[in-house]
NULUM-916401 format. One record per atom (N, C-alpha, C, O): residue in three letters; x, y, z. Coordinates in steps of 0.1 Angstrom, whole numbers, plus 5000, padded with zeros to 4 digits. Layout:
<atoms>
alaXYZ ...
</atoms>
This chain:
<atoms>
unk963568464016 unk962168434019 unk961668514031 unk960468534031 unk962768564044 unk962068594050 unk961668754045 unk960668824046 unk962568774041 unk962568944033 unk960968914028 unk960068944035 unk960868854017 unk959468834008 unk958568894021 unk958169004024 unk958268764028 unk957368754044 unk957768874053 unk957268894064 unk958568944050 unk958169064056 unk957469174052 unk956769264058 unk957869154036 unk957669244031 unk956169244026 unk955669334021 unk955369124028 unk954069074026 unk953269154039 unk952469244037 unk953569114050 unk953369154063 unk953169304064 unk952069354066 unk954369374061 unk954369534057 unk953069554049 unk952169604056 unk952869534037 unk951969564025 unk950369504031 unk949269554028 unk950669404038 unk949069334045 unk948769494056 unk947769564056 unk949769504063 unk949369564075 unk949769744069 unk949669834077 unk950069774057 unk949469904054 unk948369914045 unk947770024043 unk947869784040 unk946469764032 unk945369824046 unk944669924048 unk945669704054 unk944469704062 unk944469854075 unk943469874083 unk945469934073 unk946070034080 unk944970134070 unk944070184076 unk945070154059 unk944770224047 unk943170204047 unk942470294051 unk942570064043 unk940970064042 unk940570064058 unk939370084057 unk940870044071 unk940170124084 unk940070254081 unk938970314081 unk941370334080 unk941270474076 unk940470514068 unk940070624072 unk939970474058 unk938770534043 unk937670454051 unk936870544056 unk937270334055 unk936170314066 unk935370424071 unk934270474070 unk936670454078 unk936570554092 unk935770704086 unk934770774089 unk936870684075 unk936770874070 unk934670864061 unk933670934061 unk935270714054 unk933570734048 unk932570704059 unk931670774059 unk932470594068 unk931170624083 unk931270804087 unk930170854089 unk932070864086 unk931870954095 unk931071054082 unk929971104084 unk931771054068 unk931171144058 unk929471084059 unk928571164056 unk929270944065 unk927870954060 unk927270934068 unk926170954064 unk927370904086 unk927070904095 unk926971044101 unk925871054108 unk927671174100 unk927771254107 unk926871364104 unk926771454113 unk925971364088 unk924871434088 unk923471394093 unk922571474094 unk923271234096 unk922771174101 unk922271214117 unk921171234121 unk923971194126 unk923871224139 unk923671414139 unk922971474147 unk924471474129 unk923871604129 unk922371634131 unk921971704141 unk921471584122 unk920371634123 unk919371584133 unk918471644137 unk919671414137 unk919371404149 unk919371424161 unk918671374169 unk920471524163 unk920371624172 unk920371744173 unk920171804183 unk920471794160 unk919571924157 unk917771884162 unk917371924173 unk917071814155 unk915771784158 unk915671734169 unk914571754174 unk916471664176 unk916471654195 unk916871814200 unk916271854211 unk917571894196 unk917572014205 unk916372074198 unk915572104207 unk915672114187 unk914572164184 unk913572144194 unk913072234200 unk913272014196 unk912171964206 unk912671984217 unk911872054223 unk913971944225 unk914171984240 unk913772124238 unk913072174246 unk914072204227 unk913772404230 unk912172424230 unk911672524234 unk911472334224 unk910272364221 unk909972304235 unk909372384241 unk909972214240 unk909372174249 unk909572244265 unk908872244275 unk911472314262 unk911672364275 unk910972504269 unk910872584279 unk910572544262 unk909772674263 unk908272654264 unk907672744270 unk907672564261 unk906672524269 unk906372514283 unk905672574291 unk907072444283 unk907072424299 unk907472544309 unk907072564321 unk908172614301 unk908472814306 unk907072834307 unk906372854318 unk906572834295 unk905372944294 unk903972864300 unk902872924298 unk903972754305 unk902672684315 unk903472734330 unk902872784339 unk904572714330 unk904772794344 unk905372934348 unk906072974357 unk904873004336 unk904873104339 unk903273194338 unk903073314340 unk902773124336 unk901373144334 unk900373064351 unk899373114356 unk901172934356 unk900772914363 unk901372994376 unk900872974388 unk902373064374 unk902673134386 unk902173264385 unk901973314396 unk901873354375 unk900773454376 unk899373434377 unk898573524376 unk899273334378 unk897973254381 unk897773294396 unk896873354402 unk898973224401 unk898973194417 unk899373344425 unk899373364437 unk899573404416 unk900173554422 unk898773634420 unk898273694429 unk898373614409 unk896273664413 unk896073654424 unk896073734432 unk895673484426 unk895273414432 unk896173474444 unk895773584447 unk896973454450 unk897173554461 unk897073684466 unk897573714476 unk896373764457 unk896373874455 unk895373964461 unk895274064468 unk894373814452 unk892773814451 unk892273804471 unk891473874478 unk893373664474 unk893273624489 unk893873754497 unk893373754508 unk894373814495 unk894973904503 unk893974034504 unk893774074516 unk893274094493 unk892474124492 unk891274124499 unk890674204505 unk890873954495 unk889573924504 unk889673934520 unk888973974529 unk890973874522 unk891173864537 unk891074024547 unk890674034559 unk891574114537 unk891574274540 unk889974294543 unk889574324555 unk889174274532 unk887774304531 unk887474214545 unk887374284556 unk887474054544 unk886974064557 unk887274094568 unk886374094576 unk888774144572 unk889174164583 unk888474324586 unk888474384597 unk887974384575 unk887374534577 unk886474474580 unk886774424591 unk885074424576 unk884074334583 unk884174304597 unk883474344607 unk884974244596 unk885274164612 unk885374314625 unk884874324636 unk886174404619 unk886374504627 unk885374604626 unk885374694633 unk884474594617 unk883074694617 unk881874604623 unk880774644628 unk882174474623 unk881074424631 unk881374434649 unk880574464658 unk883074394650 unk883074414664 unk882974554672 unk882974584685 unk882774624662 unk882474804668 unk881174784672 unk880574784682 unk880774774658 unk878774754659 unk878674674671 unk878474734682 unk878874524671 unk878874474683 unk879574554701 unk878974534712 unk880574614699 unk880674674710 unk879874784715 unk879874804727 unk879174864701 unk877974964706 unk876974934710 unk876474994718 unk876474814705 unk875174734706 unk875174704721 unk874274734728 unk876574634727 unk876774594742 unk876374684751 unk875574694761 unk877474824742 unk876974944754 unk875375024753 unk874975104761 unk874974984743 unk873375054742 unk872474934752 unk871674974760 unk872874824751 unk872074704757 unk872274744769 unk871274744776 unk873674784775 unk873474744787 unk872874934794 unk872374954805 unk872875004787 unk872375154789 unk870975124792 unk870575144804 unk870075074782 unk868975024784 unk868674934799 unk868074974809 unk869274794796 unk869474724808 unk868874814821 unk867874784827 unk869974924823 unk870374984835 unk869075094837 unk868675134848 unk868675114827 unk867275174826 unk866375094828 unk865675144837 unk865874974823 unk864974894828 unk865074864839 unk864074844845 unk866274844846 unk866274804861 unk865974914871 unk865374894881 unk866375044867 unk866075164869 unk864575204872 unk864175254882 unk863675144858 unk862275174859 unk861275034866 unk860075014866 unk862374944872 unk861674834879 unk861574884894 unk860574894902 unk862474894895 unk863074974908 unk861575084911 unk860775064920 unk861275174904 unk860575244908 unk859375254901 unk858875364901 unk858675144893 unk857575054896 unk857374954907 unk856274904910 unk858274924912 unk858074844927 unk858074944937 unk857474914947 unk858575044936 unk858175184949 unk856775204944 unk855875174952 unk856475244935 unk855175314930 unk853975194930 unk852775244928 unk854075054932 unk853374934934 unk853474944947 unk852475004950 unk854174934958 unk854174964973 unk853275054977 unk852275054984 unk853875164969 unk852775304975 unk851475264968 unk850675274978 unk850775224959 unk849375204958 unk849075054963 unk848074994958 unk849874994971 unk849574874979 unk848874924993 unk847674894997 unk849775014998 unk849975085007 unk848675195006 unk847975215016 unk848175264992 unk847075304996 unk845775284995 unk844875355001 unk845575154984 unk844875064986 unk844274995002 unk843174975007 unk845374965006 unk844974935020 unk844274995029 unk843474945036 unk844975155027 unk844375255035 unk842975295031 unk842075295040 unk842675325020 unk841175285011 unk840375205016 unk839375245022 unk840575095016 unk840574935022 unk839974955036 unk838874915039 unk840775025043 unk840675035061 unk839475135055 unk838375085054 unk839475275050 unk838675385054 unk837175315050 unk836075325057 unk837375235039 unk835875155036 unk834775095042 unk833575095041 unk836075025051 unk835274965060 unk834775055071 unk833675045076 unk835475115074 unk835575185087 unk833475285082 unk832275275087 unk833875335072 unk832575395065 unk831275265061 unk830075275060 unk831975195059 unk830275055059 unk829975055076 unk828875055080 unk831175045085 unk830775045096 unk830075095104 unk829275035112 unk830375295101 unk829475385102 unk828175385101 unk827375405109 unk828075365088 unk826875345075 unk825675245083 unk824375265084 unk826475085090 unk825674995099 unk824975075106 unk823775095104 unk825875145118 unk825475175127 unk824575325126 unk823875375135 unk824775365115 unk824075535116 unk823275505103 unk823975535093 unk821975445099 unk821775435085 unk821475575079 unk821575685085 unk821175565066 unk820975745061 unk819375695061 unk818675595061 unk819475885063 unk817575905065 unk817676005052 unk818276105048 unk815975895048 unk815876045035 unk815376145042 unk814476145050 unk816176265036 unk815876375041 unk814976465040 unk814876565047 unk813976405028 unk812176445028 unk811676415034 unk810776485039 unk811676265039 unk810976215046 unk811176275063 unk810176285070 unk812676325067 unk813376375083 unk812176495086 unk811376505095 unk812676615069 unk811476795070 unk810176735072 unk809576735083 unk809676675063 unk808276645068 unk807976565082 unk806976565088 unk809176495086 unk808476475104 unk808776555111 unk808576555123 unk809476655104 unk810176765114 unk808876875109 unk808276945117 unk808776865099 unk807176985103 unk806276945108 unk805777015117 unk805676785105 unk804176675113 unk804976755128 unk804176825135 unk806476735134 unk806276715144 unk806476885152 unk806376915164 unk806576945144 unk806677125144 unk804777175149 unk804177235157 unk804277095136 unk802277085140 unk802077105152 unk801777205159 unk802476925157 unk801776895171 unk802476955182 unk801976955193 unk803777015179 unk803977045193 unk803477215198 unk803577275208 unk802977225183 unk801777375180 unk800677345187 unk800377415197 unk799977245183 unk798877175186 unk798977145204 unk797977135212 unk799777125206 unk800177105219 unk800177205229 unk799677215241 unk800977305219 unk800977435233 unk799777525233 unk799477605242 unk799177485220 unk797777575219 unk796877465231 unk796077525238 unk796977365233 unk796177265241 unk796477285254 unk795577275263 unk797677315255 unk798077335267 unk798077485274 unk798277495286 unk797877605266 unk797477715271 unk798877815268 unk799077925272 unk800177705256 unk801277785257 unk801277835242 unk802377845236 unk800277865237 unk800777895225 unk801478005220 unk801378125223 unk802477965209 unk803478075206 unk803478155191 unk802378175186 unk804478195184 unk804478205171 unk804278125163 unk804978035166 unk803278075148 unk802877985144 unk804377935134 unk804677815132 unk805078035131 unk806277965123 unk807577945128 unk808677935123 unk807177925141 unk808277915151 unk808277735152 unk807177695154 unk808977665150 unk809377485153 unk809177515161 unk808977625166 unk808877365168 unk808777305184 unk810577245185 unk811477255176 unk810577205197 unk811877115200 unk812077035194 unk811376935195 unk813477035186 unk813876945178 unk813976775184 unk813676765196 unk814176675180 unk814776555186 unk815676575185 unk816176645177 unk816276505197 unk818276455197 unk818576345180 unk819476355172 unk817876305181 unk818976205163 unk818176305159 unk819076395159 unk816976375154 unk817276485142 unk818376585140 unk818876625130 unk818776625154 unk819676715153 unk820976635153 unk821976715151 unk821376515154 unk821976485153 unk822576435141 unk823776405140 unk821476425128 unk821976345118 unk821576535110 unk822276545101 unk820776675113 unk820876755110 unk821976875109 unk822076975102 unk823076785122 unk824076885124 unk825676875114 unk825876765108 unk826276955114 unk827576905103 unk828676825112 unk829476735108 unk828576885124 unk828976795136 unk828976685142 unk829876655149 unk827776605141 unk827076465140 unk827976405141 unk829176435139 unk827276215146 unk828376115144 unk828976065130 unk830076025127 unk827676085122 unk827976055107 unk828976105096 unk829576065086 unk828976265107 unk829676355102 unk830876325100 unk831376295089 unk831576315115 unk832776345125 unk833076145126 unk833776095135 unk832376095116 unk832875895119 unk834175915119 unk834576035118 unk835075805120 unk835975775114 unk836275785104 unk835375735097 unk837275835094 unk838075765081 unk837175855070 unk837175835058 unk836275955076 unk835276055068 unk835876215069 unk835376315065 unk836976195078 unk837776325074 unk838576365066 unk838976475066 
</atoms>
């Protein structure tokens, strides 16, 4: 009996030895085209997608390589700017101050040349007066009116010496006055005033 029961035991446990193994062998015969293509179609997509993602960043890094490019460029441009304006600006300083130094230059001697016509203004000024001064004291005589008293008085002193027993040449003058000869002479006060030389 125990032989039988062993030999049951044996035959149980190469049955069940036997159908795990055909189990085994048929999951994997029908399972493993299954897990095949499921991961064929997971690496499809991981490749499609890791090449996507290549080609947005490789598009976005020649993007950024323009774009740096572009900046490097502009920065060139302006820094040529920046250095054509600071020339310009440094010529402009030195023309500004060239001028400057010339304006102060031509102040300088409009304030001499304002002195000197202050200066002769003044003296103008003084001779003016000095000549109204004159002018008070010595008035002018019209000088038609001086010949004709100087002939009236040339007549009578004809008339005179014939009266008197002294008569002379008829186109000979009598004696002048002192202010006729005085305002007649080039020598005179009027002449020889002040501030009329």
């Amino acid at each position: 009996m125990e032989i039988l029961l062993v030999a049951t035991t044996l035959a149980v446990g190469v049955a069940v030895l036997y159908v795990t193994a055909t189990l085994r062998t048929r999951i994997r015969q029908n399972t493993a085209p299954l897990i095949d293509g499921a991961v064929k179609d997971i690496s499809a997509q991981l490749e499609t997608t890791v090449g996507e993602l290549k080609r947005q960043l490789q598009l976005m890094s020649d993007e950024l390589q323009r774009d740096r490019e572009d900046t490097r460029l502009e920065e060139r441009k302006i820094q040529g700017r920046l250095d054509h304006a600071d020339s310009r600006l440094s010529s402009l300083g030195s023309q500004l101050m060239v001028e400057l130094e010339t304006i102060r230059r031509l102040g300088e001697q409009l304030g001499a040349r304002q002195d000197q016509l202050s200066g002769d203004l003044r003296q103008l000024d003084h001779q003016v007066a000095q000549i109204s001064e004159a002018t008070m004291q010595f008035p002018p005589v019209d000088r038609a009116a001086a010949k004709a008293g100087a002939a009236g008085t040339a007549e009578e002193g004809t008339a005179r010496q014939v009266l008197d027993g002294r008569e002379g040449p008829a186109d000979v003058p009598g004696p002048a006055r002192p202010a006729d000869e005085a305002l007649d002479s080039p020598s005179g006060p009027v002449a020889a005033g002040p501030g009329l030389g």
